[in-house]
C-alpha positions in Angstrom: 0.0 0.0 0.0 1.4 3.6 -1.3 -0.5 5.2 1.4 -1.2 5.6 5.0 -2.9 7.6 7.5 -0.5 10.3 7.9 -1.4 11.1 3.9 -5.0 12.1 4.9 -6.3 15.1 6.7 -6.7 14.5 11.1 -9.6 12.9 11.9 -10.0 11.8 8.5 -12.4 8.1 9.0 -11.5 4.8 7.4 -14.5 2.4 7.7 -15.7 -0.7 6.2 -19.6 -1.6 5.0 -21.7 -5.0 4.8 -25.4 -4.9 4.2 -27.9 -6.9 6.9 -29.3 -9.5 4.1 -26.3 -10.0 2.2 -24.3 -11.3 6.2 -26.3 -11.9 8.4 -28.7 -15.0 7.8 -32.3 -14.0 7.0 -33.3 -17.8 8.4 -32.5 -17.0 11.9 -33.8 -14.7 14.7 -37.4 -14.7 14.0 -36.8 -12.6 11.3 -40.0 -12.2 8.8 -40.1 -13.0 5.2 -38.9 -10.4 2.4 -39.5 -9.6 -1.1 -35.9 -10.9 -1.4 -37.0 -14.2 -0.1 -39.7 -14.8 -2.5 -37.8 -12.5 -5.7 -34.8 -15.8 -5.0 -37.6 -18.3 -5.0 -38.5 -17.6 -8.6 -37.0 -20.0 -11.4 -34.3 -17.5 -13.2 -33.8 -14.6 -10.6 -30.6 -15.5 -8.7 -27.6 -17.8 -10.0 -28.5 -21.2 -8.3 -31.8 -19.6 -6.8 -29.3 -19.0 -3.7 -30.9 -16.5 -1.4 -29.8 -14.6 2.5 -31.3 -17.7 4.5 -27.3 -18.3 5.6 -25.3 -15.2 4.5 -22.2 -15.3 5.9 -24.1 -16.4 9.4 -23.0 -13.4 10.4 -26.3 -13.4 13.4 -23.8 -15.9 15.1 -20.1 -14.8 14.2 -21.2 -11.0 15.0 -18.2 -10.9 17.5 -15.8 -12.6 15.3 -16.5 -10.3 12.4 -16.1 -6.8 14.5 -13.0 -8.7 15.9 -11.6 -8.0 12.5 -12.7 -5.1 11.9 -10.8 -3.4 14.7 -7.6 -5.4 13.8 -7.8 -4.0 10.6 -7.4 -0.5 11.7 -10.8 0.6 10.9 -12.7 3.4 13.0 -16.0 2.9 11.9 -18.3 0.1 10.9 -21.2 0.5 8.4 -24.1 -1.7 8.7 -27.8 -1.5 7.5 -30.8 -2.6 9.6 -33.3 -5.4 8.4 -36.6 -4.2 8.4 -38.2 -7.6 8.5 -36.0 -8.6 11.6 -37.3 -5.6 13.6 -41.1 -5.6 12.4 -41.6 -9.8 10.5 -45.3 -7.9 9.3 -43.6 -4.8 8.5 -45.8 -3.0 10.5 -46.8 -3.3 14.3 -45.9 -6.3 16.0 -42.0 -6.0 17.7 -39.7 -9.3 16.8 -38.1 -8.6 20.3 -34.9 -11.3 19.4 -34.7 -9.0 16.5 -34.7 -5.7 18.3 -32.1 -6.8 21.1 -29.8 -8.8 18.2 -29.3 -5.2 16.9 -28.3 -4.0 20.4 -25.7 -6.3 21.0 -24.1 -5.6 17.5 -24.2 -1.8 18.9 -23.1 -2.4 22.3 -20.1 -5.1 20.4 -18.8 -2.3 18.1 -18.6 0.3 21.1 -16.4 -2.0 23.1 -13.9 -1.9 20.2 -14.1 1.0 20.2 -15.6 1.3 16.8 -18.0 4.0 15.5 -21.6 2.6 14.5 -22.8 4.0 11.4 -26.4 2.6 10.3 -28.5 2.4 7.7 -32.0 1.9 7.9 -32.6 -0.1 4.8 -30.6 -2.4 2.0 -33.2 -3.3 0.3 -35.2 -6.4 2.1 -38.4 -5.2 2.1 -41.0 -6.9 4.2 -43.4 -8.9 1.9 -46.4 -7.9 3.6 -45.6 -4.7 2.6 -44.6 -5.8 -1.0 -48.0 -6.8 -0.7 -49.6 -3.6 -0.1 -47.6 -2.0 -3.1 -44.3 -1.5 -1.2 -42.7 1.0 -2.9 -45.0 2.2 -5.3 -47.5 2.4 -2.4 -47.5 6.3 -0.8 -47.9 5.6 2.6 -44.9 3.1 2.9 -43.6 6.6 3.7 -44.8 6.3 7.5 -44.5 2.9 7.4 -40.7 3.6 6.6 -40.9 6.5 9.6 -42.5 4.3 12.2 -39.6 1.4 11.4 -37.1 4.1 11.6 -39.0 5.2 15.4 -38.8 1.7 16.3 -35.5 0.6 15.5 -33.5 3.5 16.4 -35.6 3.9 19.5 -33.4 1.2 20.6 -29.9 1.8 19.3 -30.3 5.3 18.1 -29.1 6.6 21.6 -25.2 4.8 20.4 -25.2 5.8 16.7 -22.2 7.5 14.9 -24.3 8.5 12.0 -27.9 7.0 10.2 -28.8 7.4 6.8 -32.3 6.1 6.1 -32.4 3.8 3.0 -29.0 2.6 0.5 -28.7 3.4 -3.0 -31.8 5.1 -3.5 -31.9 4.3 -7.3 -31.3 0.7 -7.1 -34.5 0.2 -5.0 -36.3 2.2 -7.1 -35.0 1.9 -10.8 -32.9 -1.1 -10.9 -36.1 -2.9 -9.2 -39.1 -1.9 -11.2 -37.6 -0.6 -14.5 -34.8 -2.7 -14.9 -36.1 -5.8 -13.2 -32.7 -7.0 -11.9 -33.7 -6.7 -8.3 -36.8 -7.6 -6.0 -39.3 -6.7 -6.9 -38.2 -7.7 -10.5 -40.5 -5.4 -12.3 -40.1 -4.1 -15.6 -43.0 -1.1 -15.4 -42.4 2.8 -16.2 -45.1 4.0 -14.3 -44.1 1.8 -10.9 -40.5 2.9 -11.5 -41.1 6.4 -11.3 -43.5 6.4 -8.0 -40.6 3.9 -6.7 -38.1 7.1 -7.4 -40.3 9.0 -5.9 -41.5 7.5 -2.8 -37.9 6.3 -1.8 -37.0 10.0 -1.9 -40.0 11.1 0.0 -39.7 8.1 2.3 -36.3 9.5 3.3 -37.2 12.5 4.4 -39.9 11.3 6.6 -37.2 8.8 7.9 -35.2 12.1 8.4 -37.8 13.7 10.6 -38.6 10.7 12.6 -35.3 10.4 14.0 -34.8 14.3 14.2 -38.1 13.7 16.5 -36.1 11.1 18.3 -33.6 13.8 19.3 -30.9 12.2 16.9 -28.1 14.2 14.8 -25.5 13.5 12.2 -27.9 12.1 9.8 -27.4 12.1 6.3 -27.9 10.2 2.5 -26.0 7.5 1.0 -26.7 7.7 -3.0 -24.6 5.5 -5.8 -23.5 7.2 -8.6 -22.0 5.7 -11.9 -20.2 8.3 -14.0 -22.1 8.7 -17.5 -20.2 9.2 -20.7 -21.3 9.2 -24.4 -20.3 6.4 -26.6 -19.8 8.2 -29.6 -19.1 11.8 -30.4 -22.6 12.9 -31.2 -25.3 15.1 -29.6 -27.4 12.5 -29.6 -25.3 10.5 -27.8 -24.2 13.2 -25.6 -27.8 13.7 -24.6 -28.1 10.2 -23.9 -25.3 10.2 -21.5 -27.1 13.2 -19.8 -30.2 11.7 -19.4 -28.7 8.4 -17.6 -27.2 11.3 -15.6 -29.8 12.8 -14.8 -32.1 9.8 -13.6 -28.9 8.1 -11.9 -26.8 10.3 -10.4 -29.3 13.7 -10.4 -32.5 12.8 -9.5 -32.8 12.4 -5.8 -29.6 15.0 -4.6 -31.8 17.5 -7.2 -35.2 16.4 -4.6 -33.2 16.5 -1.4 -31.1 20.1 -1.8 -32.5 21.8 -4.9 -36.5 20.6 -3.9 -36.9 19.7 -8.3 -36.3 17.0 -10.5 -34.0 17.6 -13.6 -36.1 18.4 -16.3 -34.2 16.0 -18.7 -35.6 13.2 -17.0 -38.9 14.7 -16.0 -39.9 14.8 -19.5 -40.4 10.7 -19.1 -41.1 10.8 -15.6 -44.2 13.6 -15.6 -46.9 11.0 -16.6 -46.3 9.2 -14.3 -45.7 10.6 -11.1 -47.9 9.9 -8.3 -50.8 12.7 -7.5 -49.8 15.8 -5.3 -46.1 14.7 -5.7 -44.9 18.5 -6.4 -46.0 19.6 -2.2 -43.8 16.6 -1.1 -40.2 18.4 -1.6 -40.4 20.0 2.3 -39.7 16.5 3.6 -37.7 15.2 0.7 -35.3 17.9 1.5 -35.6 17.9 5.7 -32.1 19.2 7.0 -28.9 16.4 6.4 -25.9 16.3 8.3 -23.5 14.9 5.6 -24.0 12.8 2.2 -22.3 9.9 1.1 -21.2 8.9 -2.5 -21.2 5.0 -3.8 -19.3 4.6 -6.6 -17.8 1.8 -8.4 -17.8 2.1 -11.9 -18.4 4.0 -15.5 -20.9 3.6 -18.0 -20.8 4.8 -21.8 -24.1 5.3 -23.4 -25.4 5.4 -26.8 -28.7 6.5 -28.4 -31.2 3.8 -29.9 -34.6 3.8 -31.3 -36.9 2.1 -28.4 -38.7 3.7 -26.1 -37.8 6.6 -23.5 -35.0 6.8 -22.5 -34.1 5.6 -25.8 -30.4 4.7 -24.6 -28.8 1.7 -24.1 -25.2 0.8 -22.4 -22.2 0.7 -24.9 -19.3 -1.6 -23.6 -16.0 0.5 -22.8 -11.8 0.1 -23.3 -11.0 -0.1 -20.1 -9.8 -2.8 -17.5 -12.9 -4.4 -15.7 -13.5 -6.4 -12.5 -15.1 -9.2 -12.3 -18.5 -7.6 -12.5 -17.6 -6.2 -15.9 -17.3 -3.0 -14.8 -14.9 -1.0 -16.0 -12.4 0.5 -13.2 -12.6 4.3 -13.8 -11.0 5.9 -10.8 -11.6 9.4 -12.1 -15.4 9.3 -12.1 -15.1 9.7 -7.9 -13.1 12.6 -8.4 -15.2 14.2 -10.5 -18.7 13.5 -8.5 -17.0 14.3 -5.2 -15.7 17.9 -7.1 -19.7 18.2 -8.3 -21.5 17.1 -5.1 -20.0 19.6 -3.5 -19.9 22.5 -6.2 -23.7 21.9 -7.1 -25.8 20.3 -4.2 -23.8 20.0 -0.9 -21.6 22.8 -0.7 -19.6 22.6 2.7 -21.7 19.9 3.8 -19.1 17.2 5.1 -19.1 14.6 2.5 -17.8 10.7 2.8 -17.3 7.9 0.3 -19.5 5.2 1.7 -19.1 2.6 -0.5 -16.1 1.5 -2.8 -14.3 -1.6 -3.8 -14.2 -4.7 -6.5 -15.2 -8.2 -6.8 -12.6 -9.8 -7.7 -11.9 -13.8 -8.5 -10.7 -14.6 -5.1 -9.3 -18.4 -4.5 -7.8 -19.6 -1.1 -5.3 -21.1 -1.9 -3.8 -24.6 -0.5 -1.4 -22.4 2.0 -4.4 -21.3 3.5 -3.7 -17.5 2.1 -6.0 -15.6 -0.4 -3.8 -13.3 -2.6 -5.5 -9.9 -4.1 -3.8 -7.4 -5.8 -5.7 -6.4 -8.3 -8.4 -4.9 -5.0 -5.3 -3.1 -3.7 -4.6 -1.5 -7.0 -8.4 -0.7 -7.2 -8.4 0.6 -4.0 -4.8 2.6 -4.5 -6.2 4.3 -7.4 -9.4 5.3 -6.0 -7.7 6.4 -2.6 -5.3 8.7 -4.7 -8.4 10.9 -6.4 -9.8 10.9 -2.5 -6.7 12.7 -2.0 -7.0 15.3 -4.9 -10.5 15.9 -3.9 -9.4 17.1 -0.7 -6.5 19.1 -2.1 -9.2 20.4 -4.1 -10.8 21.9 -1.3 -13.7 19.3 -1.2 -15.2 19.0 2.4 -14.2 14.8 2.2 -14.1 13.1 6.0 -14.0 9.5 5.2 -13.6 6.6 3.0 -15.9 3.4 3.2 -14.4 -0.3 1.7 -17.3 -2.0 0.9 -17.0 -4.8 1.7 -15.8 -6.2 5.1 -16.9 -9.9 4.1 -17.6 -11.8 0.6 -21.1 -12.4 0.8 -24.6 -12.6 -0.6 -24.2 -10.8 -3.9 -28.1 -10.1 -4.6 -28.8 -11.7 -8.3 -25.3 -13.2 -8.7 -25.5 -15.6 -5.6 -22.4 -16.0 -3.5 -19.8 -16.3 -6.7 -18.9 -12.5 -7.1 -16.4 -11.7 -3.8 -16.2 -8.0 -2.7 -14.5 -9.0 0.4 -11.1 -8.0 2.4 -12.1 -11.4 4.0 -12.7 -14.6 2.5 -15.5 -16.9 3.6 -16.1 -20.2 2.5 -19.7 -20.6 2.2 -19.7 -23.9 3.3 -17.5 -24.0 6.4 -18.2 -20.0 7.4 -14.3 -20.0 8.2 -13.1 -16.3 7.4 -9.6 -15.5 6.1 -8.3 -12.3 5.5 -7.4 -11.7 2.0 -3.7 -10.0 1.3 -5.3 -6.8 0.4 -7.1 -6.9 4.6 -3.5 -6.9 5.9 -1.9 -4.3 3.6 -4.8 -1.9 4.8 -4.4 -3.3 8.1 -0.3 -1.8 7.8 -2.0 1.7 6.1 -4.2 2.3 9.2 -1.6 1.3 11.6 
């Protein structure tokens, strides 16, 4: 590793992130079944219909797992919430083993003296709320805000930080335009009241815990830096309009209260009724935003319907998700954030990081470097960032464990640790301890 602490500003945070379905083992703990349950149930969803019953049993090794994160170095921990641990209906009854499973993660980090960060939601939506609608349905707003009361009600006293619900976009457009997430739903008009009730559902998350007394909350949205395939003005406004739906459309509800016009041109037949008068609690007060970013897209112009775009496949090295490694698109959305939405708002990088093909090998030791090289690059435009004056406090690895990878089953690894799915046995990948050196 090229870098280490003393390279970054003081009180710069290094953290890692894992997401409650994808670890933990949905099977255990009384927790309730999910639209993820049920989306992995159907023929052709997920490779090997392999679902979050197991994880990375993570509801069992909770201890073991933080033990690695503080030997890494790392000063905070990102987590998310299940919803259908807390609340199995979604709504009213308590899953008490739930509830108190959550405070002994809390109570586990603080005596590592590791910062909690939280998210709300990543993605496993009760189905009796899937039921009801979920996200296309309005009022899953305040049932969003209640979940939020309840769970933080509990540990919201210990937090670090909250944001209220992951990746905004995947939940909404990846899951009901695209189809490649639960719901699975390929449907214009559910896709855009998804957009826009995940916005509006954040704010209301946002007020809840403001009600709850709690500060240093904030918004985690993933961005994927758009270019056009060709040198065209069609093309060009194809790239903009992937930009605009992807990367614009909910920092544009939360700080500017508008959508971008661009993409409201699809979007305005149809939005939900009254959804204009719903921009107060969109943009309720944040603390801080973070950026997820992995990867580049280039995109072309065709002839189908709006968008009338599709992805073009790009030059440049990829991972073993196929995306291509394009360490300057951070750079520029930190240098934009900031310039055009957040201003001196303290910023953060909450997620980054590769699958890569990871084998243990018979020595016992799983060697990495392509993830420190991904990581290295993407640390070193951090760094410019903050030259640049951007208002940057920490940097997120996502992710602490290989795990659950949604649609692709357990074969794409993310991890600084390797698990074998089989066994559960962890081992720290050569990229963990080169970190582990960094952070020293």
């Amino acid at each position: 590793m090229t870098f280490s602490r003393k390279d970054f500003p003081e009180g710069f945070q290094f953290g890692t992130a894992t997401s409650s379905y994808q670890i933990e083992g949905h099977a255990f703990g009384g927790a309730g079944s999910t639209h993820w349950d049920t989306f992995a149930a159907t023929p052709g969803n997920v490779v090997r219909a392999e679902n979050g019953d197991r994880g990375c049993d993570h509801y069992h090794r909770y201890e073991e797992d933080l033990d690695l994160v503080k030997a890494a170095g790392f000063d905070c921990y990102r987590f998310s919430t299940s919803w259908a641990r807390v609340l199995p209906e979604g709504r009213g009854q308590v899953n008490q083993e739930g509830l108190d499973f959550y405070d002994r993660l809390t109570d586990a980090m603080l005596e590592r003296g590791i910062k909690p960060c939280a998210t709300l939601y990543h993605w496993e939506l009760p189905s009796p709320l899937a039921d009801l609608g979920g996200w296309r349905n309005r009022d899953i707003a305040k049932w969003f805000a209640d979940f939020a009361e309840v769970i933080m009600g509990k540990i919201g006293d210990r937090m670090y930080s909250v944001a209220p619900i992951n990746e905004p976009w995947c939940v909404g457009w990846l899951s009901h335009f695209l189809g490649h997430h639960a719901p699975g739903m390929k449907d214009i008009r559910a896709a855009v009241r998804a957009m826009h009730h995940v916005n509006l559902a954040h704010g209301s998350a946002i007020q809840a815990m403001r009600g709850l007394g709690m500060s240093n909350l904030g918004a985690v949205v993933n961005m994927e830096w758009a270019d056009p395939a060709t040198d065209t003005e069609e093309a060009r406004a194809a790239a903009d309009l992937y930009d605009g739906y992807y990367n614009r459309f909910f920092l544009s509800g939360m700080f500017k209260k508008e959508y971008p016009a661009n993409v409201m041109e699809g979007f305005a037949p149809h939005m939900p009724e009254g959804w204009q008068d719903d921009f107060d609690v969109i943009g309720s007060k944040l603390d801080w935003v973070g950026v997820n970013y992995y990867t580049r897209k280039l995109i072309g112009p065709n002839n189908g319907p709006w968008p009338h775009h599709e992805e073009v496949e790009g030059p440049l090295p990829k991972t073993f998700m196929d995306w291509e490694i394009y360490p300057e698109g951070l750079y520029k959305f930190l240098k934009r954030t900031a310039e055009e939405y957040t201003g001196d708002l303290p910023l953060y990088v909450t997620e980054n990081g590769m699958a890569n093909a990871d084998v243990k090998q018979p020595d016992g030791t799983v060697s990495d470097p392509e993830r420190l090289d991904y990581v290295q690059k993407h640390l070193a435009m951090v760094r410019k960032a903050i030259a640049e004056g951007v208002p940057l406090k920490g940097y997120f690895l996502w992710s602490l464990l290989d795990n659950y990878e949604w649609a692709l089953g357990y074969e794409k690894r993310f991890g600084l640790v390797h698990v074998d799915f089989d066994t559960m046995e962890r081992t720290p990948k050569s990229s963990y301890y080169e970190l582990q050196k960094a952070l020293a």
